[in-house]
C-alpha positions, -999 to +999 in steps of 0.1 A: -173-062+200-203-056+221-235-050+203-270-042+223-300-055+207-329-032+204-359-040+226-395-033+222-394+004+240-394+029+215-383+058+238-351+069+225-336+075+261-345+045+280-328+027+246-297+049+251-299+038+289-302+003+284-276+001+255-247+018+277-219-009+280-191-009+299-164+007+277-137-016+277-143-043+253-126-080+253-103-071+223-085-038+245-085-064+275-066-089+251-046-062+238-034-050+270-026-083+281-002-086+250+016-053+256+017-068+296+033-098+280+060-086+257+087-110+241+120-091+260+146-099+281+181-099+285+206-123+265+245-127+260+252-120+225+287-131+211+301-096+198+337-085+191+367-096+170+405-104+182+410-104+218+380-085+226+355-110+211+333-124+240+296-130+255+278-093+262+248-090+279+223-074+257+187-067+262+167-080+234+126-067+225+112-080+195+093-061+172+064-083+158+057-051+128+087-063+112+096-095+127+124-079+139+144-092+175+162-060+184+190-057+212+196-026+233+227-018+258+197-014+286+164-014+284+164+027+290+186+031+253+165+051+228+184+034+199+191-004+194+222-011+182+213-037+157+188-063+152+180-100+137+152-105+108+137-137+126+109-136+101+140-157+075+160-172+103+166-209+118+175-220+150+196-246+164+218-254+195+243-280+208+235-303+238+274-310+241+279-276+239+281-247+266+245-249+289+223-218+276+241-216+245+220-213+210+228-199+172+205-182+154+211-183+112+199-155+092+206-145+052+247-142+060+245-137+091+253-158+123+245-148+161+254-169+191+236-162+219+238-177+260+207-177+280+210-180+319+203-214+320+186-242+295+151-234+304+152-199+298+169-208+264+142-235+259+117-205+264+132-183+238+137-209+211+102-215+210+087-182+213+111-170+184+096-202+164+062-192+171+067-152+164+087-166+131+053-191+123+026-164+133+045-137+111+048-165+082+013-170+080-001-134+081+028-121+052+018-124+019-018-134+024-027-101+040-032-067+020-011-042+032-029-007+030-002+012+030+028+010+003+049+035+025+051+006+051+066-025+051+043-034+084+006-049+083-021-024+092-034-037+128-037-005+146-045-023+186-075-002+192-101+019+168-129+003+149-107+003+121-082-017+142-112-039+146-117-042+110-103-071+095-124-074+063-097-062+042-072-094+054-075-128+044-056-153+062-046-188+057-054-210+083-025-235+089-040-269+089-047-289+115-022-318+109+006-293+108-004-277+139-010-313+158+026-324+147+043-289+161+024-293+189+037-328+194+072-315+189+068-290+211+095-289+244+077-284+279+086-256+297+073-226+321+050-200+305+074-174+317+109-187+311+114-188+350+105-150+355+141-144+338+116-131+303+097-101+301+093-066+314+097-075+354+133-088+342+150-050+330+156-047+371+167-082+379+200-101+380+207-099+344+204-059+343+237-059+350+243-053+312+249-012+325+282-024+339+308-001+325+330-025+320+307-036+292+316-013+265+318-015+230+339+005+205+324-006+170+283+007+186+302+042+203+285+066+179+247+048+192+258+043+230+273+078+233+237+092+214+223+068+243+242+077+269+232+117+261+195+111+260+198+105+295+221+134+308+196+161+285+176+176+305+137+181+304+135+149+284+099+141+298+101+158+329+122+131+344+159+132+365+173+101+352+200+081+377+216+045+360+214+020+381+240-008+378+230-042+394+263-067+397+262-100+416+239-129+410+213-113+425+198-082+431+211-077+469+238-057+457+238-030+431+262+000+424+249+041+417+263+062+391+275+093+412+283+123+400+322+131+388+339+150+413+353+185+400+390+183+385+400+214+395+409+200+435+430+173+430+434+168+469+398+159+473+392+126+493+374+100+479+350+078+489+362+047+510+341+023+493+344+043+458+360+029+429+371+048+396+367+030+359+376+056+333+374+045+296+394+063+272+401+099+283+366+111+279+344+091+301+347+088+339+320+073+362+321+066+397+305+039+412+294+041+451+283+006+467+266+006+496+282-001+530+258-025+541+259-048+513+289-076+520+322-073+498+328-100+472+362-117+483+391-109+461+409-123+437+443-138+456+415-149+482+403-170+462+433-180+442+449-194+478+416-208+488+422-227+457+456-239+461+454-254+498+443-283+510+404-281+493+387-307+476+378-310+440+336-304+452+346-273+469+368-254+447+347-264+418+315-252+436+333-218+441+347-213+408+313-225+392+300-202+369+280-173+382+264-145+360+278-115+369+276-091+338+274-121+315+314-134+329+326-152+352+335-136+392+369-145+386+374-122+357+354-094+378+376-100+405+402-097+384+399-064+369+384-049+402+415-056+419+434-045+389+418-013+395+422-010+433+462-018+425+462+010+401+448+035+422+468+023+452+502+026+433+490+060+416+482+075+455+515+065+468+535+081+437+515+108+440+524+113+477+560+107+465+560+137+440+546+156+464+568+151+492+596+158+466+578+189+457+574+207+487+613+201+497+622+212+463+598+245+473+619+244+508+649+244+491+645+279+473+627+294+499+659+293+522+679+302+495+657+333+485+660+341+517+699+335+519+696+359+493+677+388+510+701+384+542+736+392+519+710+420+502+708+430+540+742+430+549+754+445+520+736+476+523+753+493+553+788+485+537+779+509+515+763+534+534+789+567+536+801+575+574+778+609+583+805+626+603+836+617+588+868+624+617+898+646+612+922+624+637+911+590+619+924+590+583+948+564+586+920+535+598+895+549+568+922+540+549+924+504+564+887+499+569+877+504+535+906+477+516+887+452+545+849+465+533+862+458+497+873+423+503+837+412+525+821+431+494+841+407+467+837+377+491+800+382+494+791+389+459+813+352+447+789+339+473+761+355+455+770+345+418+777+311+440+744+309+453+722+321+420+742+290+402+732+269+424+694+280+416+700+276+382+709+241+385+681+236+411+659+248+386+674+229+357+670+195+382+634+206+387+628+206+349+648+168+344+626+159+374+592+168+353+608+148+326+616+121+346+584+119+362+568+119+326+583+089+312+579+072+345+547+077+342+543+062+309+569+033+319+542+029+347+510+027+324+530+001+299+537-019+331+500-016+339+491-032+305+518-062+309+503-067+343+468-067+330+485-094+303+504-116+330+475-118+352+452-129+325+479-155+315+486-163+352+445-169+357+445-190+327+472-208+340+461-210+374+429-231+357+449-250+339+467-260+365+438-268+387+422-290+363+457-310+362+457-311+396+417-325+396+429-349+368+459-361+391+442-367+422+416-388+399+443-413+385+459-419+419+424-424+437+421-448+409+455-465+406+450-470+446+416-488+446+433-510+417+458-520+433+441-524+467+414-544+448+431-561+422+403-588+417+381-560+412+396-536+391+376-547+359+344-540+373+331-509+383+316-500+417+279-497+423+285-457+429+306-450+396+276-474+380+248-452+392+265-419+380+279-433+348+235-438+351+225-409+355+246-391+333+233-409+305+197-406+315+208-367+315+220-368+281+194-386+272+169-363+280+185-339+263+189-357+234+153-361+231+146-323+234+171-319+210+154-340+186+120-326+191+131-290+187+148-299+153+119-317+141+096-290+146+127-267+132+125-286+101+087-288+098+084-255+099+111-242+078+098-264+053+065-250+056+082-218+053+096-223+022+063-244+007+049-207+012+075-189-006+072-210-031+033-203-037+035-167-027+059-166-055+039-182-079+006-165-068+026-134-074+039-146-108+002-154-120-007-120-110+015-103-129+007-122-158-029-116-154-022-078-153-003-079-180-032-094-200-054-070-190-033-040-198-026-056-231-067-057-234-069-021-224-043-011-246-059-029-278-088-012-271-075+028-267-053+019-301-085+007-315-104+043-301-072+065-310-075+048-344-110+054-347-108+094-339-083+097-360-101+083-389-138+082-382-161+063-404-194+078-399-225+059-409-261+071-404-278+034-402-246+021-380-232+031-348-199+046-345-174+024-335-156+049-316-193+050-295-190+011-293-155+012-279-162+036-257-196+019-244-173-012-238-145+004-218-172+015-195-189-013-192-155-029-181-148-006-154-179-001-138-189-035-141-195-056-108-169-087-095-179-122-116-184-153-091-151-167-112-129-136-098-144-138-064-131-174-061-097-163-074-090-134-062-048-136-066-063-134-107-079-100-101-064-068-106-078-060-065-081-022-084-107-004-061-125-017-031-159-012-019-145+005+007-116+020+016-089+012+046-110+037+069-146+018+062-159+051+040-176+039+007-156+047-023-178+044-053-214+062-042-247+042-050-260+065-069-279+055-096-257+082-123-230+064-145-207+091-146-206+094-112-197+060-103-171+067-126-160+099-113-157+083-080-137+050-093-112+076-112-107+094-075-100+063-060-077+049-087-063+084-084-054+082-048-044+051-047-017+059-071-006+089-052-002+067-018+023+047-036+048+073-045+081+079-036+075+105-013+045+085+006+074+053+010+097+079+022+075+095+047+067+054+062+107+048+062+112+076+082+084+069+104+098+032+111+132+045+119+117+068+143+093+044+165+123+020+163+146+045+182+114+054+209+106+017+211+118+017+251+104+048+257+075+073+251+070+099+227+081+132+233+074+170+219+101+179+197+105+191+160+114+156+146+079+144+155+065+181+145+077+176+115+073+136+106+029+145+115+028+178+097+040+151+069+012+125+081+009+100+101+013+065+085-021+041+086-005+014+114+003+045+134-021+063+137-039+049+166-006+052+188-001+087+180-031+101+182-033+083+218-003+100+226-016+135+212-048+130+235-033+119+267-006+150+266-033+175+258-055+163+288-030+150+316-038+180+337-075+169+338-068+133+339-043+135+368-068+148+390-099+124+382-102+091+391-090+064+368-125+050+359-141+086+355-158+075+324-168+044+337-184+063+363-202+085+338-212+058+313-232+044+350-246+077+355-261+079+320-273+041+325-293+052+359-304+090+353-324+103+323-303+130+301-320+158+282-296+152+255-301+116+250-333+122+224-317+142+196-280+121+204-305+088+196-315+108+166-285+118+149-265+088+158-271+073+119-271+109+104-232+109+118-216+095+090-238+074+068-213+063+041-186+048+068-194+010+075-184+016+111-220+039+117-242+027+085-264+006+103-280+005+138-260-030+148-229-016+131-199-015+152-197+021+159-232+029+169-229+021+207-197+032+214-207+068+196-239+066+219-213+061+251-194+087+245-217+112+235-237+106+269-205+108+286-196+137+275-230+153+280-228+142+316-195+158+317-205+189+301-241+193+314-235+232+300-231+223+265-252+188+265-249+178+230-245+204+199-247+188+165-211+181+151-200+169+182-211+135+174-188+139+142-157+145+159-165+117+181-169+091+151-137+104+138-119+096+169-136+061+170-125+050+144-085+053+159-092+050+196-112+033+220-142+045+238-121+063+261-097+075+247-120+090+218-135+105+252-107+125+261-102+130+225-135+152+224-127+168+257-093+182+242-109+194+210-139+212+234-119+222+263-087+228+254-085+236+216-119+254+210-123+285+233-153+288+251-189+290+236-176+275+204-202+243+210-228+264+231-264+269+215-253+307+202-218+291+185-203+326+197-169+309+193-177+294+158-187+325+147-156+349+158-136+319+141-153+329+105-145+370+109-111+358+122-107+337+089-122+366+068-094+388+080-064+363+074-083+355+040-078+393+033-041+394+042-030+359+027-051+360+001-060+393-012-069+387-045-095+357-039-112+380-011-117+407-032-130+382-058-155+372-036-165+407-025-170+418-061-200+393-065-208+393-030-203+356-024-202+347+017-178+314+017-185+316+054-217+292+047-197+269+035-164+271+061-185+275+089-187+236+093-149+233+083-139+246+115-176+231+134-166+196+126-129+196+118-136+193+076-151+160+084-170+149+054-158+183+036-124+168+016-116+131+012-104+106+035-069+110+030-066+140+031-091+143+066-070+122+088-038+142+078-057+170+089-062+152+119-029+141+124-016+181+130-048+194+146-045+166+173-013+177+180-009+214+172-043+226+179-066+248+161-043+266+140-041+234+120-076+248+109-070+280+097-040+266+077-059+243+057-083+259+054-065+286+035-047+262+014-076+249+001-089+279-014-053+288-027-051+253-038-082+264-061-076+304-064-071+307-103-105+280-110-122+305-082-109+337-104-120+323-134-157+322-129-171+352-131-212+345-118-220+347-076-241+317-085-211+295-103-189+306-076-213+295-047-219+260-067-179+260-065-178+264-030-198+236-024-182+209-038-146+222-047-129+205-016-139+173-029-115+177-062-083+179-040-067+149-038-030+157-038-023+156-001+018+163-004+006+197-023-021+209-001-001+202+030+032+220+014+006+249+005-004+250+042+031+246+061+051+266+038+032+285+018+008+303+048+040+311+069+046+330+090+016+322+114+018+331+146-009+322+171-003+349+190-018+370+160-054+346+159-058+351+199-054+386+195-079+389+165-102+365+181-103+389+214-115+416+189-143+399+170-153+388+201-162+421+217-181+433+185-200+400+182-214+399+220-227+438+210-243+426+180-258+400+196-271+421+229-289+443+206-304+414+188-315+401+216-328+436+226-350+435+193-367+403+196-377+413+233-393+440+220-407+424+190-423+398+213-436+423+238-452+440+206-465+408+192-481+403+228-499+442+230-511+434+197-526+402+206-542+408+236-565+441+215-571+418+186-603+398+192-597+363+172-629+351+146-634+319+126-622+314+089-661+308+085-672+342+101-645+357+078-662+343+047-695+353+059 
C-alpha cells in the first residue's frame, strides 16, 4: 500500500500532483500472479466398479476458499463432478508400486490417483501439503465475518481486502518450518509444465475423448455437455477439441452429426463413428496430414516375429493416450472400424436383396397388366355380326371361353405367387431382425475375446521374455561352468544401478513421510487446542450469561417489589447503573491478552472499516449504537443469511472454469445480497459488463494515462477534490486520516475522472461513490465503477452544476410515491412536509451514509448490476418500511425530524429487500424513462425563466447602481 508523504507546499494542487501514484499497487501485482499461478492440472483418478473400474483422466483445480481439490471432465465443464476436502486428508504413495501413482486418505474416503510421471506426482504431493499447511494455519485462528460462509473473508482487491486487522494468525515456528523444509523433495517449480493453466491444451487434454464416459456422473456431464451446445452463452460458438496421442501433433474435431433422414450419405474417409447408448452420436474428423497410428494386428505380428525383448518392450511401453495404454486404443478403434466395415457390407447385402425383391413384382405387375390387356378384346362383342358365319361363332366362342378359364387360373396363379412373395418379404424383415441382434451379441463376444486374446497375447509375451532369459542363462552356464557362480561385470553394474535407483527413491520416500507425519501431527496438536480454546470459550460465555442473568432476576425482582427509601438509593437504580457500566465499559489489559476468554461481542469497527459505536460523549448513545450492532450481528447469523452464503458457494463452484454470466439465477442470488468474500468479484464483474463498450475501444492503460496527465497539468478541480477528500466518509478507517489507506487512491481516481470528464470536473458526491467502490475494488476498477454509475446509469446532467438530472429523479419519485404509496403522500401533503430534502442525496450518492452498512452494500449489490431502478425501489421501501410510525405523527416539524434520521432505525435487511422486490412490483423501467422525459421538459422551462429573472434582476441591480452616488458610514452619521 503506497502512501505519499505530505511536503512542505501547501497548494492543494501541486500536493494532488505530486501524490498521484501509479495505480496498481504491489498486493494486485501479487494477486495476479497467484490467479497466473493456479494449483490445476489434469490427473488419472481411479473411478468405476466391476469391469468398468479403471484410471480416468480428470482435470483437477483446487479451491483454496474451502480447501477443496475439485475434478472436472475438461477444463471447459461448468460443474465438477466431485471433489476431495484436502484441508483433513493425508498423503502417501508406493515406490514399488505403479510410476506416478499416489493415494490420497480423506474422512472414509480413498482416491488413487496417477500422475504422468514421478516428478509431476512429486509436484502435486507437495503443493497439496502446503495448500493443506497454509489452510491449517489460517482456520480457527481467523474471525470469519460472515456466518453464512464457511470461507475466510479475503476479498483479492478493495481496501477492505487489504484490511487484515480483524485476523489474527499464528505464526508456525521456526523449528517446524526448518524441519519441513529439510524434508522437503527437490523438484521443478512447475511440475515439468505438465501443472497449471498452459496444461488444459496439452497432451493430457485428452480427457474429452469420448470414449471416456461415465454412467454414475451422466446427470452433471449431460448438464455439461448442454452448457456448451446453448446458444448465446457469452457470446461465444463453442467447438470441443479432442487432443489423442502423446502429444499434441495430432488432435481430433467434434463435427457436426450428419442428418438421419439420408441414409445413403457418404462419409468421410478418414471419419470414424463412436455412439454411446442410443442418444449420443459424435463424429470425430482427423486431419489428413497428421500420420495414422499403426493398428492393432500391426503391432500384434510386429510382436510375434523375430524382435527382441528391447524393441517390443520399447513399443508396447506405456504411452498416455487418454490416461490408457495405445494398445487398448488400438483396440477399440479397430473394433469400431470392423463394426462399421461389416454393418456397410450387410447393408449393401439387404439392399441388393431389396431391389430384386422390388424387380421381382414389378414384372409381375406388369405380367399382370399384359393378361388385363389381352383379356379385354376377348370380350369385346363383334360390331357387324355375319349371317353366313353362325356355325364358326359357334366354335370361336367354346375356344374364347377356354383362353378366358386358362388365363384367369394363370391369374389366381400369379396373385398367389405375390402373396407368398409378400409373405417371404415379411420372414425376410424378421430374419434380418434377429440377424441383426445375433450380429450385435457377436459384436459384444468379440469385444470379450479380443480383450481376453490381448491379455493373453501379454501373457504370452512375457513367457516368451522369461524363456529366452533362462536359455541365455542356462547357455553362458554351461559354456562357462567355472564361472557360473559369479556374476559378470555387466549384470554387476545394473544389479548397481538398480539399487542406486531404489535407493533414491527410498530416500524421497522417507522424506515425504516424514514431513507427512510432522505435519499431520501438527495438524492434530491444533485441533486439539482449537478445541480447547473453543471449550474455554463456551465456558466463559456461559459465566457471563449466568452474571447477566443474576443480575435481570435481581432487577425483575426489584420492580416487582420495590423498596423505596428516601436516604438510600434504589437498588433497581444500582442494578441498572451496573448493567451499564458493564456494557459500555472499555476492553481490560487482562481480556486484551486473552482474547479466546472474551465474549469478541462488538468491534470498534465493523467488517467494512465504518465505526460502530460513535465517540460521542452521550451514554445513551453509545448504547443505542452497541444495541444496533448487537442487533445486526444477530440478524447476519440467521438461517436465512447461512442459506443465502450456501447457495452462493454452490453457485461460484459450478462457474469456477468460467465467467459469470446474465441470467435470473445470479438476478436473483444479488437481489438477495452478495456475500462479504464475494463481493469484490462480483461487483468487478458488474463494472466490466456495464463499460466493455467503452473499454474495448481505449487503450489498456487509459487510466494510467490519465493518472500522468493529472501528475503533469494543473486541474481546476483538484482544489475542492483536496478539500473534501476527509469530508468523504470520516467515520470509515479507510478515509479517517490523511495517511489512511484510502486517501490517495480516492485523490487518483477523482482526478482521473475529472480528466475524463473535463464537462462535469468534480460535483460533490462523486467522491462518495468513489470511496464506496474503493473499498471493493482497486483503483481502476473503482474507476470504471464511477464511469458506469455517471455515464451509463445516471442520464445526462445528473452530476452537472444545475443537477437537472437529480432533480427530474425527485418529481419522478414524487409521482411513483403517489401511486405506490398514496396514503403516506397525502400524509405529507396535509402538513406540507417536502421529503425531497431529504431523498435528494439518496439518489445523489447512492444512500451512502443514509442507512447502515449492511444494508448500503446490498443496495449496492443490485444497483451495480441492475441500474438505477435499484434506487427508486428502495427508496420506496424505506418509507413503507416506516409508513404507520410516519402516519402516526401528526406535527410538519416531528415528521421532518423523522425524516432525518428514520433510515438509520432499519436494520432488517431480508424485510426491506422483500419490501422492495416484491412488494413495489410491477416496475417497469419503461414507465420511469417515460416520466423522466416529462419532468424533464417542465424543469428546463422552469429553469429558462429563472434564468430570465436573474438577468434582469442583475441588469436592474446594475441601472440602479450606476444613479446611486455611494457616501461613507461617517458622512451618513453626520
Amino acid at each position: 500500500m503506497h502512501e505519499e508523504e505530505d511536503g512542505s507546499d501547501p497548494s492543494p494542487c501541486t500536493a494532488s500532483r505530486i501524490a498521484a501514484t501509479k495505480s496498481v499497487d504491489v498486493a494486485e501485482v501479487e494477486g495476479a500472479k497467484e490467479q497466473a499461478s493456479k494449483l490445476c492440472g489434469y490427473l488419472n483418478k481411479l473411478s468405476g466398479k466391476g469391469p468398468l473400474r479403471g484410471y480416468k483422466p480428470r482435470w483437477f483445480v483446487y479451491d483454496p476458499r474451502k480447501c477443496y481439490l475439485y475434478y472436472f471432465k475438461t477444463p471447459q465443464d461448468a460443474l465438477p463432478l466431485g471433489h476431495i476436502e484436502i484441508g483433513d486428508a493425508c498423503f502417501s504413495y508406493d515406490v514399488e508400486g505403479e510410476e506416478g501413482q499416489f493415494e490420497i486418505r480423506t474422512a472414509g474416503k480413498e482416491f488413487l490417483m496417477k500422475a504422468p510421471s514421478r516428478q509431476v506426482m512429486h509436484y502435486w504431493l507437495q503443493q497439496l501439503q502446503q495448500k493443506r499447511w497454509e489452510h491449517s494455519n489460517t482456520r480457527g485462528s481467523g474471525q470469519r465475518d460472515s456466518w453464512s460462509s464457511p470461507t475466510l473473508a479475503y476479498p483479492p482487491t478493495g481496501l477492505v481486502g487489504k484490511d487484515n486487522d480483524a485476523f489474527v494468525f499464528e505464526k508456525p515456528s521456526d523449528s517446524v518450518e526448518n524441519v519441513r523444509s529439510d524434508f522437503a523433495v527437490e523438484m521443478q517449480s512447475d511440475g515439468g509444465g505438465m501443472v497449471g493453466i498452459q496444461s488444459a491444451r496439452g497432451p493430457s487434454a485428452a480427457s474429452t475423448n469420448p470414449l471416456n464416459f461415465s454412467l454414475r456422473n451422466f446427470g452433471t456431464e449431460l448438464r455439461n455437455s448442454m452448457s456448451y451446445l446453448r446458444p448465446g452463452r457469452g457470446g461465444e460458438n463453442r467447438r470441443s477439441v479432442f487432443y489423442t496421442g502423446n502429444s499434441s501433433s495430432e488432435d481430433w474435431e467434434l463435427v457436426d452429426a450428419p442428418p438421419k433422414d439420408f441414409p445413403e450419405q457418404k462419409h468421410h474417409p478418414d471419419t470414424h463413428r463412436h455412439s454411446f447408448g442410443s442418444a449420443f452420436t459424435f463424429d470425430f474428423v482427423r486431419n489428413s496430414s497428421r500420420p495414422k497410428r499403426p493398428l492393432l494386428r500391426d503391432m500384434m505380428a510386429s510382436g510375434r516375429f523375430g524382435r527382441n525383448a528391447e524393441t517390443r518392450s520399447a513399443e508396447s511401453s506405456p504411452v498416455e493416450c487418454n490416461g490408457s495404454k495405445p494398445l487398448e486404443m488400438q483396440l477399440r478403434l479397430q473394433n469400431q472400424q470392423e463394426e462399421l466395415s461389416r454393418m456397410q457390407q450387410e447393408q449393401v447385402k439387404l439392399r441388393e436383396e431389396l431391389a430384386s425383391q422390388k424387380e421381382l413384382v414389378r414384372l409381375l405387375q406388369q405380367t399382370l397388366r399384359t393378361s388385363q390387356c389381352d383379356r379385354q378384346p376377348v370380350h369385346r362383342p363383334d360390331p357387324v355380326p355375319d349371317s353366313s358365319s353362325t356355325s364358326n361363332q359357334t366354335e370361336g366362342s367354346a375356344v374364347t371361353q377356354g383362353a378366358i378359364a386358362q388365363l384367369e387360373a394363370l391369374l389366381q396363379e400369379r396373385d398367389g405367387q405375390i402373396q407368398s412373395l409378400c409373405g417371404h418379404m415379411e420372414r425376410l424383415a424378421l430374419e434380418k431382425d434377429s440377424l441383426q441382434q445375433e450380429l450385435k451379441g457377436l459384436k459384444i463376444k468379440v469385444g470379450e475375446i479380443n480383450d481376453q486374446l490381448g491379455m493373453l497375447m501379454e501373457t504370452i509375451q512375457a513367457k516368451d521374455e522369461v524363456i529366452i532369459k533362462l536359455s541365455q542363462q542356462s547357455t553362458e552356464q554351461r559354456g562357462n561352468p567355472n564361472d557360473a557362480g559369479s556374476p559378470t561385470p555387466n549384470k554387476d553394474q545394473q544389479e548397481l544401478d538398480i539399487l542406486k535407483d531404489s535407493l533414491q527413491g527410498y530416500k524421497s520416500q522417507n522424506k515425504f513421510l516424514n514431513k507427512e507425519i510432522l505435519e499431520l501431527t501438527v495438524l492434530r496438536r491444533n485441533a486439539e487446542s482449537r478445541e480447547k480454546a473453543l471449550e474455554a470459550k463456551y465456558t466463559a460465555l456461559e459465566a457471563k450469561m449466568c452474571q447477566v442473568e443474576s443480575k435481570y432476576l435481581v432487577l425483575l425482582q426489584e420492580v416487582k417489589t420495590p423498596v423505596c427509601s428516601s436516604s438510600e438509593q434504589s437498588p433497581a437504580r444500582e442494578v441498572i447503573s451496573r448493567l451499564l457500566e458493564d456494557a459500555l465499559q472499555a476492553e481490560s489489559p487482562d481480556q486484551q491478552e486473552h482474547p479466546i476468554f472474551k465474549p469478541n461481542t462488538v468491534s470498534e469497527y465493523d467488517v467494512y472499516g465504518f465505526k460502530t459505536v460513535p465517540e460521542e460523549e452521550e451514554e445513551e448513545e453509545k448504547l443505542v449504537a452497541k444495541v444496533r450492532a448487537l442487533e445486526l450481528k444477530s440478524l447476519s447469523m440467521t438461517d436465512q443469511e447461512v442459506s443465502v452464503g450456501v447457495k452462493w458457494e454452490n453457485y461460484l463452484a459450478s462457474t469456477m472454469n468460467r465467467d459469470l454470466v446474465r441470467s435470473p439465477e445470479l438476478k436473483a442470488l444479488i437481489r438477495s445480497g452478495v456475500p462479504h468474500e464475494h463481493r469484490s468479484q462480483v461487483w468487478r464483474w458488474c463494472v466490466s459488463f456495464h463499460v466493455k463498450k467503452f473499454r474495448d475501444h481505449l487503450a489498456p492503460d487509459y487510466y494510467e494515462t490519465l493518472l500522468n496527465v493529472a501528475r503533469d497539468k494543473p486541474n481546476p478541480a483538484s482544489k475542492q477534490i483536496e478539500l473534501d477528500l476527509l469530508r468523504t466518509l470520516p467515520n470509515n478507517k479507510h478515509y479517517a486520516s490523511p495517511s489512511a489507506g484510502g486517501i490517495q487512491k480516492l485523490r487518483n481516481v477523482l482526478m482521473a475522472f475529472s480528466w475524463r470528464n473535463p464537462d462535469i470536473g468534480y460535483c460533490q458526491g462523486l467522491n462518495r461513490l468513489a470511496a464506496i467502490a474503493l473499498l471493493y475494488l482497486d483503483q481502476e476498477d473503482a474507476f470504471w465503477s464511477l464511469i458506469a454509475i455517471v455515464e451509463v446509469f445516471m442520464p445526462r446532467d445528473y452530476y452537472t452544476k444545475t443537477l437537472l438530472g437529480s432533480q427530474v429523479d425527485q418529481r419522478v419519485f414524487k409521482d411513483l410515491m403517489s401511486e405506490k404509496l398514496p396514503r403516506l403522500h397525502a400524509h405529507f401533503e396535509l402538513y406540507k412536509v417536502d421529503f425531497s430534502l431529504i431523498t435528494f442525496n439518496w439518489f445523489l450518492v447512492v444512500f451512502v451514509d443514509s442507512v447502515v452498512s449492511d444494508i448500503l452494500f446490498k443496495i449496492w449489490d443490485a444497483f451495480l448490476y441492475e441500474g438505477p431502478k435499484i434506487i427508486f425501489r428502495f427508496a420506496l421501501a424505506l418509507f413503507k418500511y416506516k409508513e404507520e410510525e410516519f402516519l402516526k405523527l401528526q406535527d410538519s416539524t416531528a415528521i421532518f425530524k423523522y425524516l432525518r434520521y428514520f433510515t438509520r432505525t432499519i436494520l432488517d435487511s431480508r424485510k426491506l429487500m422483500n419490501i422492495a422486490f416484491v412488494d413495489m412490483n410491477p416496475f417497469p423501467m419503461r414507465q420511469i424513462q417515460n416520466r423522466r422525459s416529462f419532468h424533464l421538459e417542465k424543469v428546463r422551462l422552469e429553469l429558462t425563466e429563472l434564468e430570465a429573472i436573474r438577468q434582469t434582476f442583475l441588469r436592474e441591480r446594475e441601472t440602479s447602481q450606476d444613479g446611486r452616488s455611494f457616501v461613507s458610514d461617517d458622512e451618513e452619521d453626520n
